[in-house]
Backbone atoms as SQL, in Angstrom:
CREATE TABLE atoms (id INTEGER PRIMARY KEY, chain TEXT, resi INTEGER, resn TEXT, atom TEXT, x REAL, y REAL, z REAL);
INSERT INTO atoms VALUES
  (1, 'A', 1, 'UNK', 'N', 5.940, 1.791, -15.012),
  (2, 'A', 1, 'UNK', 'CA', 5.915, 3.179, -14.624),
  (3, 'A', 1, 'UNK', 'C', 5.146, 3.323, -13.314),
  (4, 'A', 2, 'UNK', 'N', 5.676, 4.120, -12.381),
  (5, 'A', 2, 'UNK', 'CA', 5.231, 4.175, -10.844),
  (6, 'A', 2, 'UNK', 'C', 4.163, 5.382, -11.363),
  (7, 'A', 3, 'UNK', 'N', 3.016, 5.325, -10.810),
  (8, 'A', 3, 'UNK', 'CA', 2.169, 6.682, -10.352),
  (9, 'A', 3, 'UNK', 'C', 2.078, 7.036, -8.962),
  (10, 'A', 4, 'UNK', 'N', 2.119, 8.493, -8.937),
  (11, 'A', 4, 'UNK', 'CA', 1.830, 9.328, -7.616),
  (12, 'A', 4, 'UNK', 'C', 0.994, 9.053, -7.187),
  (13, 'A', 5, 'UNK', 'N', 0.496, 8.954, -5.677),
  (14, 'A', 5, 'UNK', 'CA', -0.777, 9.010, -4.939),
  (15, 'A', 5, 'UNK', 'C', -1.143, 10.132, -4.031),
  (16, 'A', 6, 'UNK', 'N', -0.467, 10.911, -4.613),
  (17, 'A', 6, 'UNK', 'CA', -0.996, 12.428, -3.758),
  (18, 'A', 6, 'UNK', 'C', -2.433, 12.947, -3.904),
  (19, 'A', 7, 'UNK', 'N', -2.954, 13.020, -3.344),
  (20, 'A', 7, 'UNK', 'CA', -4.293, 13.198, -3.312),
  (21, 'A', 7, 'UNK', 'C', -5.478, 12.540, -2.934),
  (22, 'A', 8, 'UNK', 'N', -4.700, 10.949, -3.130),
  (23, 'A', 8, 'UNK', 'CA', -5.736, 9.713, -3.202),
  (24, 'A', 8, 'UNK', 'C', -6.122, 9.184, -1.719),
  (25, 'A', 9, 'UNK', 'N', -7.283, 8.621, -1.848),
  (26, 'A', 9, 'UNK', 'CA', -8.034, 8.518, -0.133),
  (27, 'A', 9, 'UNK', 'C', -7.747, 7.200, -0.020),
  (28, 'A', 10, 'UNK', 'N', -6.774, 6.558, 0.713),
  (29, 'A', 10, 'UNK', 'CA', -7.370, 5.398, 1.225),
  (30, 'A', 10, 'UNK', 'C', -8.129, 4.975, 2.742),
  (31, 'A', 11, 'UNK', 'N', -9.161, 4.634, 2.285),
  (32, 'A', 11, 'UNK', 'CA', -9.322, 4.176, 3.490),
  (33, 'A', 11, 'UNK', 'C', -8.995, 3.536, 4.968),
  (34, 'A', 12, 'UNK', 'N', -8.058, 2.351, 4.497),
  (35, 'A', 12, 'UNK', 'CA', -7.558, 1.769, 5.918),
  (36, 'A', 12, 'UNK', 'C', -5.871, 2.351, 6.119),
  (37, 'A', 13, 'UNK', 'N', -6.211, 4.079, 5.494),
  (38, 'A', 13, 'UNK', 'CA', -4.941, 4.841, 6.715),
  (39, 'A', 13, 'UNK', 'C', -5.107, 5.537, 7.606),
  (40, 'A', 14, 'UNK', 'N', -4.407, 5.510, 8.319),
  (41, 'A', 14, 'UNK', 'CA', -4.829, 6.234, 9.709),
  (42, 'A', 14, 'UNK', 'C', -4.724, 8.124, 9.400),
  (43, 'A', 15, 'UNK', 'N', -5.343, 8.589, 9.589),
  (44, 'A', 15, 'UNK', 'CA', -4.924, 10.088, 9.168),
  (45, 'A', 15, 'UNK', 'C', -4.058, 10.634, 10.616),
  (46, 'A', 16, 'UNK', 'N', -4.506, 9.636, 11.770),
  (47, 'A', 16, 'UNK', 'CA', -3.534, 10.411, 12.946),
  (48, 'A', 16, 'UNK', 'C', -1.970, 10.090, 12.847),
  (49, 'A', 17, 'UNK', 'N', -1.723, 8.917, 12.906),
  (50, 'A', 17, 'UNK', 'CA', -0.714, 8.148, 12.982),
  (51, 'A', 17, 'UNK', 'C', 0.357, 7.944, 11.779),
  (52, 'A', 18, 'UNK', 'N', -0.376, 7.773, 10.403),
  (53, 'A', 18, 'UNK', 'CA', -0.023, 7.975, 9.513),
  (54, 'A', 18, 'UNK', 'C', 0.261, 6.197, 8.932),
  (55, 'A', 19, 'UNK', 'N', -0.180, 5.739, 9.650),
  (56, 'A', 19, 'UNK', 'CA', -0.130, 4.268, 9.936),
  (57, 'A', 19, 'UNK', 'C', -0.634, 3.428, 9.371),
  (58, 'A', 20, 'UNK', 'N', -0.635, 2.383, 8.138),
  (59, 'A', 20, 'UNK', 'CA', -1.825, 1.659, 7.408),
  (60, 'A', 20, 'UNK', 'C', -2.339, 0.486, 8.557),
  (61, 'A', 21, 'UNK', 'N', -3.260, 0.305, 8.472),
  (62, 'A', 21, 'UNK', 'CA', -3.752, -0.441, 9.164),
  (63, 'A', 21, 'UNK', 'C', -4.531, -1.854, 8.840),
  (64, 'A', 22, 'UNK', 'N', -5.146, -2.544, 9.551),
  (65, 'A', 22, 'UNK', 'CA', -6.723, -3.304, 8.738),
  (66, 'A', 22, 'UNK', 'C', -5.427, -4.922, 7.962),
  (67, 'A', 23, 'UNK', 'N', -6.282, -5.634, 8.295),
  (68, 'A', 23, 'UNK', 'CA', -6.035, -7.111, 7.383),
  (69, 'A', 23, 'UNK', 'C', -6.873, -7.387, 6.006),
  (70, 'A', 24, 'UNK', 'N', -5.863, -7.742, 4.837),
  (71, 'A', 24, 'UNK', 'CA', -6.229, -7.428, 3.678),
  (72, 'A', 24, 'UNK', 'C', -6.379, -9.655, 3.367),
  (73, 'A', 25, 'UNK', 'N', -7.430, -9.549, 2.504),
  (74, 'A', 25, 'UNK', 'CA', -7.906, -10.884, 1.776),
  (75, 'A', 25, 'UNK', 'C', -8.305, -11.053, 0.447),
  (76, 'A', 26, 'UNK', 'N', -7.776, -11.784, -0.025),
  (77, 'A', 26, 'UNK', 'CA', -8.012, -12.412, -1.547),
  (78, 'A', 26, 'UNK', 'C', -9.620, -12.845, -1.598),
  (79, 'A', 27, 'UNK', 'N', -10.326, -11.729, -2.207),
  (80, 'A', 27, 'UNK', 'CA', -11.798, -12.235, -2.802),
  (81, 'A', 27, 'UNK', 'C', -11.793, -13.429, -3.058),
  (82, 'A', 28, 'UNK', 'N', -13.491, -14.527, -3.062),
  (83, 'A', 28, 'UNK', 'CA', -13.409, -15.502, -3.298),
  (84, 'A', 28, 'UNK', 'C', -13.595, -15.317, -4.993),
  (85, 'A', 29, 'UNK', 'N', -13.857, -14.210, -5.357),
  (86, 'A', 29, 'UNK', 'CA', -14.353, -14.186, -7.026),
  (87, 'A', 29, 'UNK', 'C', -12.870, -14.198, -7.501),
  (88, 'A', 30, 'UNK', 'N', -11.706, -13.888, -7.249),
  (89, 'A', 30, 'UNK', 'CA', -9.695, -14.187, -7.666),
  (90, 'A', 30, 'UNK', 'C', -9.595, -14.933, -7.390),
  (91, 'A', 31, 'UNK', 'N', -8.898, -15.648, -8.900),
  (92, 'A', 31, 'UNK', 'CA', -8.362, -16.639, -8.437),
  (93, 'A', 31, 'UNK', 'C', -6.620, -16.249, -8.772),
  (94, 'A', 32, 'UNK', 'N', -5.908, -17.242, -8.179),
  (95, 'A', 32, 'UNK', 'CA', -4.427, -16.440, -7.905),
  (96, 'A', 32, 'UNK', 'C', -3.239, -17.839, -8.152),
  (97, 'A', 33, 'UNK', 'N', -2.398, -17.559, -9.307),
  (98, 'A', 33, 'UNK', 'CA', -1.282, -18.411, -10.008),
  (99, 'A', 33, 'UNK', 'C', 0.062, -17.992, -9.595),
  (100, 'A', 34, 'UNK', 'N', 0.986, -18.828, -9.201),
  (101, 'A', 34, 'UNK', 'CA', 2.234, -18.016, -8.979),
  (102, 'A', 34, 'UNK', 'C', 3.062, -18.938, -10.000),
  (103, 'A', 35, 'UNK', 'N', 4.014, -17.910, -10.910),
  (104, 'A', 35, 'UNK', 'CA', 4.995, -18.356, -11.915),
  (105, 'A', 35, 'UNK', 'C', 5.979, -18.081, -11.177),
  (106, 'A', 36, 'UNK', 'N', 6.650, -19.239, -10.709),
  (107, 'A', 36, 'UNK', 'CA', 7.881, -18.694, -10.613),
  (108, 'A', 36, 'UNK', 'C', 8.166, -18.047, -9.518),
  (109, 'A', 37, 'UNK', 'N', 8.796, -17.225, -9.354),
  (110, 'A', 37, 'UNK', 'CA', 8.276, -15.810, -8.253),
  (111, 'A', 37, 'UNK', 'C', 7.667, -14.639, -8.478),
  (112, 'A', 38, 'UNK', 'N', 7.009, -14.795, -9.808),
  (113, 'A', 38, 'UNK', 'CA', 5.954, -13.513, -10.168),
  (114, 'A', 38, 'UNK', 'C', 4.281, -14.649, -10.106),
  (115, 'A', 39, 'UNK', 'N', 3.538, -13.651, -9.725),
  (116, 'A', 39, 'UNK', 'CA', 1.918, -14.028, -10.175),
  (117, 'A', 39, 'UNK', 'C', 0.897, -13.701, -10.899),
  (118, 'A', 40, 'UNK', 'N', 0.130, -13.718, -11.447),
  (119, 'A', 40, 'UNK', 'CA', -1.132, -13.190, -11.861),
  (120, 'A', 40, 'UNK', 'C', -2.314, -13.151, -10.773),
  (121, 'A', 41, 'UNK', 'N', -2.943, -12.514, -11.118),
  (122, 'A', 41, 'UNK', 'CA', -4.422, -12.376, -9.926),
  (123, 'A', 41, 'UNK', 'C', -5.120, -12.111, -11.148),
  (124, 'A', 42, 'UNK', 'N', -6.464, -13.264, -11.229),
  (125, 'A', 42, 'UNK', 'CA', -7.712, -13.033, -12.132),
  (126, 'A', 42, 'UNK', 'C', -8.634, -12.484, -11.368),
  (127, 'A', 43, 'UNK', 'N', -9.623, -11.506, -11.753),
  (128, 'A', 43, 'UNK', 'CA', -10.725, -11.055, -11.462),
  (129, 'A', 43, 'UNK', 'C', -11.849, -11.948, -11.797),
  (130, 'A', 44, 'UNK', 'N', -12.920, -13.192, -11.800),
  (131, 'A', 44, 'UNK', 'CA', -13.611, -13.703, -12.226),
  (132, 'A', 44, 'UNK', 'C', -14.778, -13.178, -12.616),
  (133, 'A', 45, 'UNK', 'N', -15.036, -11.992, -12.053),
  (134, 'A', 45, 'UNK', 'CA', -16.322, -11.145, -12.317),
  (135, 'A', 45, 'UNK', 'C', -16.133, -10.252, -13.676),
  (136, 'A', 46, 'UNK', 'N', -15.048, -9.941, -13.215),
  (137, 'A', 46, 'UNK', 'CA', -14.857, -8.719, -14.668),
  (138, 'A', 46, 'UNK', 'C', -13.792, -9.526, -15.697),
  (139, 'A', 47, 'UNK', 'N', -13.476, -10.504, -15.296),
  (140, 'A', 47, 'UNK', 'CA', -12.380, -10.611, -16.334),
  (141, 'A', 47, 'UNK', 'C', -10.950, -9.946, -16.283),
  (142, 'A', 48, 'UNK', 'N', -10.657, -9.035, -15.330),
  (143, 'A', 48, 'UNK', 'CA', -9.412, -8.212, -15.544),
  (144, 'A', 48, 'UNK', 'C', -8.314, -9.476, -14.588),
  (145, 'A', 49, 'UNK', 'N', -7.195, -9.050, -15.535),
  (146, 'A', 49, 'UNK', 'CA', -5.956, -9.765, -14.748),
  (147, 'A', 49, 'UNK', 'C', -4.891, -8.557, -14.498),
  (148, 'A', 50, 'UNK', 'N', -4.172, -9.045, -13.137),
  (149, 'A', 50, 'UNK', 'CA', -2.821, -8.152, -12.929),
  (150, 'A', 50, 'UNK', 'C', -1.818, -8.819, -12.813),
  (151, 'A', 51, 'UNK', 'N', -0.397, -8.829, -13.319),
  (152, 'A', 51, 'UNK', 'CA', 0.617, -9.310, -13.243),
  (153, 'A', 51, 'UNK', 'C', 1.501, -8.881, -12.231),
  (154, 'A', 52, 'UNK', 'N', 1.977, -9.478, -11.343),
  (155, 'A', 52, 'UNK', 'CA', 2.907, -8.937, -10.029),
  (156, 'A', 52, 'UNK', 'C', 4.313, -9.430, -10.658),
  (157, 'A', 53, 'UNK', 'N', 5.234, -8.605, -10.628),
  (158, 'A', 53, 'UNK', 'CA', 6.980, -9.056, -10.584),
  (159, 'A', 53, 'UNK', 'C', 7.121, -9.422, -8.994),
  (160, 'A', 54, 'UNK', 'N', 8.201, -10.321, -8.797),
  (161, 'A', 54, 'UNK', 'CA', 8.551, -10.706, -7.767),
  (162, 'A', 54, 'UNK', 'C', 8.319, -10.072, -6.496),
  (163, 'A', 55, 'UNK', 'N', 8.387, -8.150, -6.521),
  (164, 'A', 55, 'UNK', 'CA', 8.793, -7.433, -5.384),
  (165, 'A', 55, 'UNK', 'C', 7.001, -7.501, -4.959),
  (166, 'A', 56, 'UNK', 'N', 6.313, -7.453, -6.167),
  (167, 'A', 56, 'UNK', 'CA', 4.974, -7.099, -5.893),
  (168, 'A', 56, 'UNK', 'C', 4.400, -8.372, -5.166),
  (169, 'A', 57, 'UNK', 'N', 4.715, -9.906, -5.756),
  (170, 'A', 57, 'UNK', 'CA', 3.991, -10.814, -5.356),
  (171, 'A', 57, 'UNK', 'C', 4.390, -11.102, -4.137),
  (172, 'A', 58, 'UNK', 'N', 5.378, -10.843, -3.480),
  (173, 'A', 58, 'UNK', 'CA', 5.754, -11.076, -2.133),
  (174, 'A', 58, 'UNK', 'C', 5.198, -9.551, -1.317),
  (175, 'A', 59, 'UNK', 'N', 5.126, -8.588, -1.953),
  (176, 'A', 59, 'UNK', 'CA', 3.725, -7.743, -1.167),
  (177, 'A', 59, 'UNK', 'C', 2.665, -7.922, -0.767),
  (178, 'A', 60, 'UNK', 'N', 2.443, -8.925, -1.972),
  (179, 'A', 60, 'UNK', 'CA', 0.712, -9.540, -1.831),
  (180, 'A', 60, 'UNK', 'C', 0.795, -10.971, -1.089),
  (181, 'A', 61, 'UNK', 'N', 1.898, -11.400, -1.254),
  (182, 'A', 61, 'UNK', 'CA', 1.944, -12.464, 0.083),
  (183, 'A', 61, 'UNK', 'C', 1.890, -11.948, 1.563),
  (184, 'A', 62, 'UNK', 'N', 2.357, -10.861, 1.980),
  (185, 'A', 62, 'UNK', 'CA', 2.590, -10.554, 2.970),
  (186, 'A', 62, 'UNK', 'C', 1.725, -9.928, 3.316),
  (187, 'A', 63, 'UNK', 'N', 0.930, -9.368, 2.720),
  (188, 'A', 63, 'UNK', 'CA', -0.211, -8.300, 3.210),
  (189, 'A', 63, 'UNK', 'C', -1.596, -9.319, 3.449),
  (190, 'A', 64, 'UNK', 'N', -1.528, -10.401, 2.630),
  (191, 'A', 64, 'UNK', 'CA', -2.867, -11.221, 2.355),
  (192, 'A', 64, 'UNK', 'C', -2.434, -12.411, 3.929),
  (193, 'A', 65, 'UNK', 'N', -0.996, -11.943, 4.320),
  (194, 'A', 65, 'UNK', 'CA', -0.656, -13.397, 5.601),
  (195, 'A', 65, 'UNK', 'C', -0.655, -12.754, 6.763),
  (196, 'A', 66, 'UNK', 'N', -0.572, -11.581, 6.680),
  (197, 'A', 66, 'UNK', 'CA', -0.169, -10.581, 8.077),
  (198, 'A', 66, 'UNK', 'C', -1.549, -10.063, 8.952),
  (199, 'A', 67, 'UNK', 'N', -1.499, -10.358, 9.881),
  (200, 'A', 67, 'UNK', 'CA', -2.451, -9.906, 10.901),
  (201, 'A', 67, 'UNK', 'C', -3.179, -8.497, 10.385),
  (202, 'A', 68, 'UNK', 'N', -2.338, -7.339, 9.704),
  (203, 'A', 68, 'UNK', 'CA', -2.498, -6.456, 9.468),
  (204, 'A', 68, 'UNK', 'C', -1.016, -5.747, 8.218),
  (205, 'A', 69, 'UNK', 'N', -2.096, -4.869, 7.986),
  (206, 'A', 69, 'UNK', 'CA', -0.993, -4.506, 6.629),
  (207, 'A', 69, 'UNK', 'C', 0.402, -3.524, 7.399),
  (208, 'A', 70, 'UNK', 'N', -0.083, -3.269, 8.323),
  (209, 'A', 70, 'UNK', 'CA', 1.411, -2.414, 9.059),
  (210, 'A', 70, 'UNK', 'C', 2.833, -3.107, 9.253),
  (211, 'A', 71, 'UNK', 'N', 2.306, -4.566, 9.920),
  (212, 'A', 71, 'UNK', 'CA', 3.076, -6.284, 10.200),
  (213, 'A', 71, 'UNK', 'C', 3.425, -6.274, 9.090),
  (214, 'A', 72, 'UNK', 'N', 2.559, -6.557, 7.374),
  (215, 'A', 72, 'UNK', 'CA', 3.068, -6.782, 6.680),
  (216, 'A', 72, 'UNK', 'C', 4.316, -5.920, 6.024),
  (217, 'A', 73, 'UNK', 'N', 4.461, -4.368, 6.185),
  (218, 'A', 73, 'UNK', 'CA', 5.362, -3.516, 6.057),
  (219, 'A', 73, 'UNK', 'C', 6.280, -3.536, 6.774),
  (220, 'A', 74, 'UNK', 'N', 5.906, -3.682, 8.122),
  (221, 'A', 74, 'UNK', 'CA', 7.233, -3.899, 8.859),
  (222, 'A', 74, 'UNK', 'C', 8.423, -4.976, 8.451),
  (223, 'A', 75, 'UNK', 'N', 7.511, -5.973, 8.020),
  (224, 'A', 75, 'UNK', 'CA', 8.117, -7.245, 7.427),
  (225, 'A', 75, 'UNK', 'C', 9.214, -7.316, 5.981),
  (226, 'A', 76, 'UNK', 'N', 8.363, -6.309, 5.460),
  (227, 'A', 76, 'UNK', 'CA', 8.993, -5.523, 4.131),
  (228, 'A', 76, 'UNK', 'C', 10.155, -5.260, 4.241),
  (229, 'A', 77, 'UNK', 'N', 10.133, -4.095, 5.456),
  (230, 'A', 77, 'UNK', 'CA', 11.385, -3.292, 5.540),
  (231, 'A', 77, 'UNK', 'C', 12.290, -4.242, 6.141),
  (232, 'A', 78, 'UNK', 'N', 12.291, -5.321, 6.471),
  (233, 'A', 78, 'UNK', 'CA', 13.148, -6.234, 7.053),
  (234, 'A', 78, 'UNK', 'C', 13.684, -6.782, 5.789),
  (235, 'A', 79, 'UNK', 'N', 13.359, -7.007, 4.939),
  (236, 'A', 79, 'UNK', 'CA', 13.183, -7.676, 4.153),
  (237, 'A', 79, 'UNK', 'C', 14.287, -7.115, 2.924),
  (238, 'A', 80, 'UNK', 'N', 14.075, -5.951, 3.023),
  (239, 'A', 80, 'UNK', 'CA', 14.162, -5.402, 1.713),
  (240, 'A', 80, 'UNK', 'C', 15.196, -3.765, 1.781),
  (241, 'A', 81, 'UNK', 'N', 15.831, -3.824, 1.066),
  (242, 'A', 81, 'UNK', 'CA', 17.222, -2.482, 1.270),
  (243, 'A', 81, 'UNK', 'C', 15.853, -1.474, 0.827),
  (244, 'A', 82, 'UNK', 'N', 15.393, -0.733, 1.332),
  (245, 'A', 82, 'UNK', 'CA', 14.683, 0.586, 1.054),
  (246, 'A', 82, 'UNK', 'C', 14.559, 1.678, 1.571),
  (247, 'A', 83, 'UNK', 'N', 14.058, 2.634, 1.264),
  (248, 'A', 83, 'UNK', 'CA', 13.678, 3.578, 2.247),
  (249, 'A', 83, 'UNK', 'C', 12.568, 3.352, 2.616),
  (250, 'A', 84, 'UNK', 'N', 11.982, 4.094, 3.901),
  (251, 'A', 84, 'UNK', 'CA', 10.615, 3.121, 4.544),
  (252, 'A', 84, 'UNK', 'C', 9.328, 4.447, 3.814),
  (253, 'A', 85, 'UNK', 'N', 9.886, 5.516, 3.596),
  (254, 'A', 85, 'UNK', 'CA', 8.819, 6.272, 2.994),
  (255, 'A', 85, 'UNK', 'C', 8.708, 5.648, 1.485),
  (256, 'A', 86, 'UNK', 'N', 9.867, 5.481, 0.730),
  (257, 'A', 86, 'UNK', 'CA', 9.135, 5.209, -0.647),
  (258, 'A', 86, 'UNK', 'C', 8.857, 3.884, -0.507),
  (259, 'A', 87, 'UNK', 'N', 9.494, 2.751, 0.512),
  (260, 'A', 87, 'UNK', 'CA', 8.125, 1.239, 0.458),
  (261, 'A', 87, 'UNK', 'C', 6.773, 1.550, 0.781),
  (262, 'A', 88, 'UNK', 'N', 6.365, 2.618, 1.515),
  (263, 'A', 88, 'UNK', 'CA', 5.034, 3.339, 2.212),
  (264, 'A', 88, 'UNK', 'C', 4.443, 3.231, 0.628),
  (265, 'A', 89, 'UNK', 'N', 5.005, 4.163, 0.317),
  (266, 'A', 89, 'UNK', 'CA', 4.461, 4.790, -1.081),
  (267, 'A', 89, 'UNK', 'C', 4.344, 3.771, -2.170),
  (268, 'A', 90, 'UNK', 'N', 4.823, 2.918, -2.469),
  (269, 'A', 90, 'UNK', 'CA', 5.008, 1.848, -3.196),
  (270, 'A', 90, 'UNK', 'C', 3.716, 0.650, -2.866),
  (271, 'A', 91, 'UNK', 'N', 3.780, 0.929, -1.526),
  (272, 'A', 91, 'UNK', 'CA', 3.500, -0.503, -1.103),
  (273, 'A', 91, 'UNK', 'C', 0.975, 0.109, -0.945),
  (274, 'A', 92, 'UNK', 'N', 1.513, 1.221, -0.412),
  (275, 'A', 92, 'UNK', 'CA', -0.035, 2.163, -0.780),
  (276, 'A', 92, 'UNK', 'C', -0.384, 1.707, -2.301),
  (277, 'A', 93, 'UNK', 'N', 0.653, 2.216, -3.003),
  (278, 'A', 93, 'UNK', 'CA', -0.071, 2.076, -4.642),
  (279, 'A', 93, 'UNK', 'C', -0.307, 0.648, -4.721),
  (280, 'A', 94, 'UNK', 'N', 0.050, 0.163, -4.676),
  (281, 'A', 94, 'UNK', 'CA', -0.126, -1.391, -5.316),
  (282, 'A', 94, 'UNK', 'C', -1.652, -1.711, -4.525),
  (283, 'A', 95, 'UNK', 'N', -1.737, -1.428, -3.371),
  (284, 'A', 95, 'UNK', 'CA', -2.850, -1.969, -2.439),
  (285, 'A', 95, 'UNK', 'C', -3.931, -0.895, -2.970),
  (286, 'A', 96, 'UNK', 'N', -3.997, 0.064, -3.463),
  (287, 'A', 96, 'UNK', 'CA', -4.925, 0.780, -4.345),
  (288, 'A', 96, 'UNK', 'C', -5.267, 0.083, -5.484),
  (289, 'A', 97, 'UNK', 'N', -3.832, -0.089, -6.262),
  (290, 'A', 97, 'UNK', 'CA', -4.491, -0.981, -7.856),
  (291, 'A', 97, 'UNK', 'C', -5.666, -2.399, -7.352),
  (292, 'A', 98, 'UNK', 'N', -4.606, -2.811, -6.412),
  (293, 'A', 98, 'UNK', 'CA', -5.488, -3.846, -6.083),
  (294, 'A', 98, 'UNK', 'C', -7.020, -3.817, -6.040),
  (295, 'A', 99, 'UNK', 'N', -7.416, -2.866, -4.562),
  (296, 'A', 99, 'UNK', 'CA', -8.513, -2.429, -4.378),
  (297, 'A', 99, 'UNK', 'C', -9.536, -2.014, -5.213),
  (298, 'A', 100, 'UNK', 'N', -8.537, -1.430, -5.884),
  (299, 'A', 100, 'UNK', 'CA', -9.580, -0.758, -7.448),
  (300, 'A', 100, 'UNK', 'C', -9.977, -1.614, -8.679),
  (301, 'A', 101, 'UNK', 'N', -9.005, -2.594, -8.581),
  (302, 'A', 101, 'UNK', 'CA', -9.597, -3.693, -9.469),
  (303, 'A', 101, 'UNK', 'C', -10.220, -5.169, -8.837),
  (304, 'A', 102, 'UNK', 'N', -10.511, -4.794, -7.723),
  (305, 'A', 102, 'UNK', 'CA', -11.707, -6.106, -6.832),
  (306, 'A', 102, 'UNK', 'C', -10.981, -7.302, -6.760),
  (307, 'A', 103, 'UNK', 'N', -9.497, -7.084, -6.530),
  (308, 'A', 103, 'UNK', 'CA', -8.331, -8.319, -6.180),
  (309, 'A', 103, 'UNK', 'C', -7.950, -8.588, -5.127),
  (310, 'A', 104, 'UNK', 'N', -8.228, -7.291, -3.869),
  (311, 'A', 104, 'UNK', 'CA', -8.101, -7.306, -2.521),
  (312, 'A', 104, 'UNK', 'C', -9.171, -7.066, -2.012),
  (313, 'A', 105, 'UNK', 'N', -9.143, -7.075, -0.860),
  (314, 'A', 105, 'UNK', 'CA', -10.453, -6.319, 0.179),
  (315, 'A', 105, 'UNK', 'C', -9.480, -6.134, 1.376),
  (316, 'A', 106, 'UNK', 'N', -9.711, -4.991, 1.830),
  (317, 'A', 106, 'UNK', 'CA', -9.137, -4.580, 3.423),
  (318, 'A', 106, 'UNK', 'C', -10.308, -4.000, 4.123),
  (319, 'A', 107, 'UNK', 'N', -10.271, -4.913, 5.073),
  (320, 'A', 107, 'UNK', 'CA', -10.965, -4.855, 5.941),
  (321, 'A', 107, 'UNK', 'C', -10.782, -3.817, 7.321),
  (322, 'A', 108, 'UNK', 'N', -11.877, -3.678, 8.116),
  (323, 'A', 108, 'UNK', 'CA', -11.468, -2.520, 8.804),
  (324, 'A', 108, 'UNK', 'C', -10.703, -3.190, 10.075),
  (325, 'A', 109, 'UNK', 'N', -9.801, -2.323, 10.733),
  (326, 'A', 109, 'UNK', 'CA', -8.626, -3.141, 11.565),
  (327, 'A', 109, 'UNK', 'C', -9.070, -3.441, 13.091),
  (328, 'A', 110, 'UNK', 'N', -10.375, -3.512, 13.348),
  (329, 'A', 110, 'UNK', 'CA', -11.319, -3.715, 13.924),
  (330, 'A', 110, 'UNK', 'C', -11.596, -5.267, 13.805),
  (331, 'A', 111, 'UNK', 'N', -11.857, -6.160, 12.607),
  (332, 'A', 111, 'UNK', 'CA', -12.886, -7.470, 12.252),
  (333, 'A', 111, 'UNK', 'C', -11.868, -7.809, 12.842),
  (334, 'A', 112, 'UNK', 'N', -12.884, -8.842, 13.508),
  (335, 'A', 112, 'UNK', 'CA', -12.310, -10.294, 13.996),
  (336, 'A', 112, 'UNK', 'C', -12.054, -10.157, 15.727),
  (337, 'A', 113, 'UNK', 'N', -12.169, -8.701, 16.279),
  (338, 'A', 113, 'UNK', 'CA', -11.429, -8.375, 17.236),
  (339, 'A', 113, 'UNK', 'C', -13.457, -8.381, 18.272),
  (340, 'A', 114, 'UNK', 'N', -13.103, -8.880, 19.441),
  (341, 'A', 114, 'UNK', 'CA', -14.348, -8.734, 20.396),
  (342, 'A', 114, 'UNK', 'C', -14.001, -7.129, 20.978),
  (343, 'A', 115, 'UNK', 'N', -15.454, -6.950, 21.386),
  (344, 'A', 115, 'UNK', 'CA', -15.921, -5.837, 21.379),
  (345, 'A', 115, 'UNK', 'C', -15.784, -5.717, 22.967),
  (346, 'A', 116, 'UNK', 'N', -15.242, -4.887, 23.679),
  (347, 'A', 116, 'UNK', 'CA', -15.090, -4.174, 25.151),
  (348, 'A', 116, 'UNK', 'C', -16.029, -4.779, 26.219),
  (349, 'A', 117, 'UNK', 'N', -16.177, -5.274, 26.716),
  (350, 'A', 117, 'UNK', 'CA', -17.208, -5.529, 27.564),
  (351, 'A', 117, 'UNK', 'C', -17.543, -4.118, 28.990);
């Protein structure tokens, strides 16, 4: 069952642009199994596990390989017969569950980048 995210804050979106942004990484406390073409992601701290179906674990491939999570969407929509608002929407929720259960980290779309001289 899909849930709505109307209302919900994420952080690494752009409120101008509308744009997700920021490079996302697998905590060192997850550890991460792929069956097949579905995966699990363990939480080692808490104990919680999430199960990805295929569409999801190649989300989380792409978002955890991509310079940034926008690359990784763009990549999506190449990828995949959709509409680009409900992969938006799809692809937000999952990177929330994630977030919320300490399986991702997104970082701000800033790291890694030198600073202006």
């Amino acid at each position: 069952m899909r849930v709505g995210i109307e209302g919900r804050e994420f952080p690494w979106r752009s409120r101008a642009d509308g744009f997700i942004h920021g490079p996302c990484r697998t905590p060192a406390h997850v550890l991460v199994r792929f069956l097949d073409r579905e995966s699990v992601l363990l939480n080692l701290e808490t104990e919680q596990y999430f199960g990805l179906d295929e569409t999801g674990t190649r989300m989380w491939q792409l978002v955890t390989a991509s310079p940034n999570i926008d690359a990784a969407y763009q990549e999506l929509l190449a990828e995949f017969d959709v509409e680009p608002e409900l992969l938006r929407s799809n692809l937000m929720e999952l990177l929330g569950r994630l977030v919320d259960s300490g399986l991702l980290q997104v970082l701000p779309a800033d790291v890694g980048t030198a600073p202006a001289v």
